[in-house]
N, C-alpha and C positions, 0 to 999 in steps of 0.2 A: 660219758653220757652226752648225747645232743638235746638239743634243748627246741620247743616247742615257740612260736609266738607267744610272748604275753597274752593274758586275758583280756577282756576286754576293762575289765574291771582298770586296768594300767595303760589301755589303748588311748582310754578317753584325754590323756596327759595332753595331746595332740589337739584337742580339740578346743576351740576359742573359748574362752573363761563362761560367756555368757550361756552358752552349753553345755557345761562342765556340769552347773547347776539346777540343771535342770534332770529328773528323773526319766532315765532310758524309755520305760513304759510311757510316760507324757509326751515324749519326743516323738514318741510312735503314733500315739494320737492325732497331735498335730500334723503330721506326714499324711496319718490317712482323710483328715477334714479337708488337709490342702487338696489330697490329690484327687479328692469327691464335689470340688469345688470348678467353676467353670473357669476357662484357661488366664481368665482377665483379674479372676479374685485374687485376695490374699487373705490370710490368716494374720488378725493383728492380735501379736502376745503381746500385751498389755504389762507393768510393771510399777510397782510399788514396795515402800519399807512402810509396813507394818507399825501402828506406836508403840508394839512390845521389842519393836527391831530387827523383825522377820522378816526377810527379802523374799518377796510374792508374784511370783509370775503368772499370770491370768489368758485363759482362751474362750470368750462366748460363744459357745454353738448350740443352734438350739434343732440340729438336726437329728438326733435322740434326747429319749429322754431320761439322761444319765448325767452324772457329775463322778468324775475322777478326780482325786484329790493326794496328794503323794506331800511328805512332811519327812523331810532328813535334816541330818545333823550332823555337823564333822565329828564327828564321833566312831571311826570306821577302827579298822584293827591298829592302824599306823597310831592311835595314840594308847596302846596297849603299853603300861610297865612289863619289860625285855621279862620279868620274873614273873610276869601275870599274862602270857598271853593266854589269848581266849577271853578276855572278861571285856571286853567290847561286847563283842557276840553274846553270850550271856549274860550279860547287863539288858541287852536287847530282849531278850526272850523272855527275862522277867518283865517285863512293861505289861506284860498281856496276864503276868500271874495274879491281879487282882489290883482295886485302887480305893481309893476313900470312900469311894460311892458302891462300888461294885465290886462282888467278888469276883473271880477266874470264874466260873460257873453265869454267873449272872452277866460277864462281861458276853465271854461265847454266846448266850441264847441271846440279848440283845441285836448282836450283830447279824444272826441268823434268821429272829423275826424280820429283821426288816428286811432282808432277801442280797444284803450286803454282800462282798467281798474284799475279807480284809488281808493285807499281804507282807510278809518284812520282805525289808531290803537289808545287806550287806555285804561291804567290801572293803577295802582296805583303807578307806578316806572316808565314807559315809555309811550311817546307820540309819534305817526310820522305817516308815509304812505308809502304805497306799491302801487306798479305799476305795471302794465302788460301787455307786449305790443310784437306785432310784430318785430323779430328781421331784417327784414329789413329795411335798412339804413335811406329811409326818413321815415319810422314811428318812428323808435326808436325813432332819433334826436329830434323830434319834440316832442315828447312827454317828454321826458330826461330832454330838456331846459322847458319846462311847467313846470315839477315838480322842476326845480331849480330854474323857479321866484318864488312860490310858498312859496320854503322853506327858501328864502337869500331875498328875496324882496316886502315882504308883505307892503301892505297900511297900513291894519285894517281901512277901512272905515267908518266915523262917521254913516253914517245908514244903513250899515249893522251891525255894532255893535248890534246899537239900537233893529235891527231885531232879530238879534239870542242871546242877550241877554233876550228880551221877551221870545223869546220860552223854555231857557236854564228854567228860573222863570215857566211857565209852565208844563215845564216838572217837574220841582221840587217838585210844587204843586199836581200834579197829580200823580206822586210816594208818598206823605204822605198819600194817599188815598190805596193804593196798600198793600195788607197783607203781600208777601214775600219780598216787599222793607222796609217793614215797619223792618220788623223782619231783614233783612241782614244789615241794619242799626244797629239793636243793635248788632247784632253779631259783629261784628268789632270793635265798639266799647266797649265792653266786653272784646275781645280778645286783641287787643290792645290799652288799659287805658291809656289816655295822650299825646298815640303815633300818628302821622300824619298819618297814617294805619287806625287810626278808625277814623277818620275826615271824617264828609259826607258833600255833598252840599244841601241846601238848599232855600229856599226863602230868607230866614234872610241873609245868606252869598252871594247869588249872587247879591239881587238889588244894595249894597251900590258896585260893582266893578265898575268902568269907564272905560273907553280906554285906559287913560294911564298907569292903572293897568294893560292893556294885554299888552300893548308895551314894559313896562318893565318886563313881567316875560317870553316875548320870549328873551329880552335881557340879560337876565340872565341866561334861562336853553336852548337855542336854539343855543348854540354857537359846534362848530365843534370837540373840544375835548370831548364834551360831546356827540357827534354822531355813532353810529355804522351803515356801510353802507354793506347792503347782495347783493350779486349779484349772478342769478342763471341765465344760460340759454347759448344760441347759441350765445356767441364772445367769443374772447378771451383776453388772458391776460391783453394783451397791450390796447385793446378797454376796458376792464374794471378798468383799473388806470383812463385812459380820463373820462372816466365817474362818478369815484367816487371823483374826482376834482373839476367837473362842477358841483357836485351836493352841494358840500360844500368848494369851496374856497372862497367863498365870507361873509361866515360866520363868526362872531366873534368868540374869540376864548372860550367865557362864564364863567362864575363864577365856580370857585371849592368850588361847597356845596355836603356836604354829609349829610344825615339821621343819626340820632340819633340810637343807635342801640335799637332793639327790648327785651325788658326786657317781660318773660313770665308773663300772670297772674295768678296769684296767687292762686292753689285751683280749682276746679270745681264750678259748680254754675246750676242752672236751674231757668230759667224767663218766664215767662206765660204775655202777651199781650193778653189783652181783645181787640175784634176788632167784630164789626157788619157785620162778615160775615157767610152763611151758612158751610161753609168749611172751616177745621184747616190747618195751617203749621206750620211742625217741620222742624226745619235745626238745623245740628249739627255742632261744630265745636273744 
């Protein structure tokens, strides 16, 4: 099998730390304020630690009038137990199943009154969600505080578990059938041997997860020092601390786990995957 370029999801390894943390979509933002900006301006991202200990990067523009907002958390597949993977990803997906204040039902219409856009994010080192909303006052609000039951006050509802842990097994199953999941499974695991990098989800790893497997692994990588919070759009400073507050003071403060580093492997290699289909794929890596 030849192998494809990494994703970008593992491109970004390359790029300077203070980048790294920052959400791809915000980065985009920024690129486009800069480049709608006259040749003399600059784009000042702003930055601050939060006192729940959430590292906050900030952009004031008040050229629309919108706020973007993007909240991850090292929380991506790479700190999946080798016997549990998937339950990152589905840890994620439960946050929207309902929370203290809000059901799943009541969460969605919330976000929809206010003419929001709400989004996950996920990859192999980061998990979270971005927003997009109206910056005025009663939409923000209202959408601001949704995304902070969301992210400080999840249920995890015993049937909706049930539910999206069914379709998580489905989809598992229906990727072993897929020729370039087939193949980007082995790539990874090729590329990285041993490492939590090439760990894939499957049927075998998600049915044995429970509940209290997702309860505990937002309580462990969902906590607020382990959060970066981007804030783009039409408020200013002072509205943007308020907000990166209420997005994460109610968060624990989480586990300090790091990754094992990345040992190269070893050598070049080429693998060839027999697969009953009328069309090849080659990905490099």
């Amino acid at each position: 099998m030849c192998f494809r370029e990494p994703s970008r999801r593992h491109a970004r390894g390359n790029r300077p730390k203070f980048l790294r943390r920052i959400s791809p979509r915000i980065l985009w933002l920024c690129l486009f304020f800069t480049l709608s900006l006259p040749a003399d301006a600059r784009v000042e991202i702003r930055h601050w630690v939060a006192q729940s200990g959430a590292r906050v990067y900030f952009v004031e523009t008040h050229a629309l009038p919108i706020v973007d907002v993007a909240v991850e958390f090292s929380a991506g597949s790479a700190y999946d137990p080798r016997d549990r993977a998937g339950l990152g990803r589905l840890t994620l997906t439960m946050l929207k199943a309902g929370s203290a204040r809000y059901s799943e039902v009541e969460t969605g219409r919330r976000i929809a009154d206010t003419g929001a856009d709400l989004r996950s994010s996920f990859d192999v080192d980061r998990a979270g969600f971005s927003l997009r909303v109206l910056s005025s006052e009663a939409e923000r609000v209202k959408a601001m505080d949704t995304l902070a039951e969301i992210l400080q006050a999840p249920l995890f509802p015993a049937e909706a578990f049930e539910r999206e842990k069914a379709r998580a097994v489905a989809n598992a199953r229906e990727s072993e059938t897929q020729p370039d999941r087939i193949a980007e499974t082995r790539l990874y695991a090729l590329m990285y041997p041993g490492h939590p990098y090439g760990f894939s989800a499957s049927p075998e790893t998600l049915v044995p997860i429970n509940r209290e497997d997702v309860e505990r692994h937002y309580r462990l990588h969902y906590g607020s020092t382990r959060s970066v919070v981007t804030i783009v759009g039409d408020i200013d400073r002072a509205a943007a601390q308020a907000l990166a507050e209420n997005l994460t003071s109610r968060l624990a403060r989480g586990a300090d786990s790091t990754l094992a580093p990345v040992t190269p492997a070893p050598g070049g290699d080429v693998a060839r995957i027999a697969h009953p289909s009328a069309q090849g794929h080659v990905m490099l890596g």
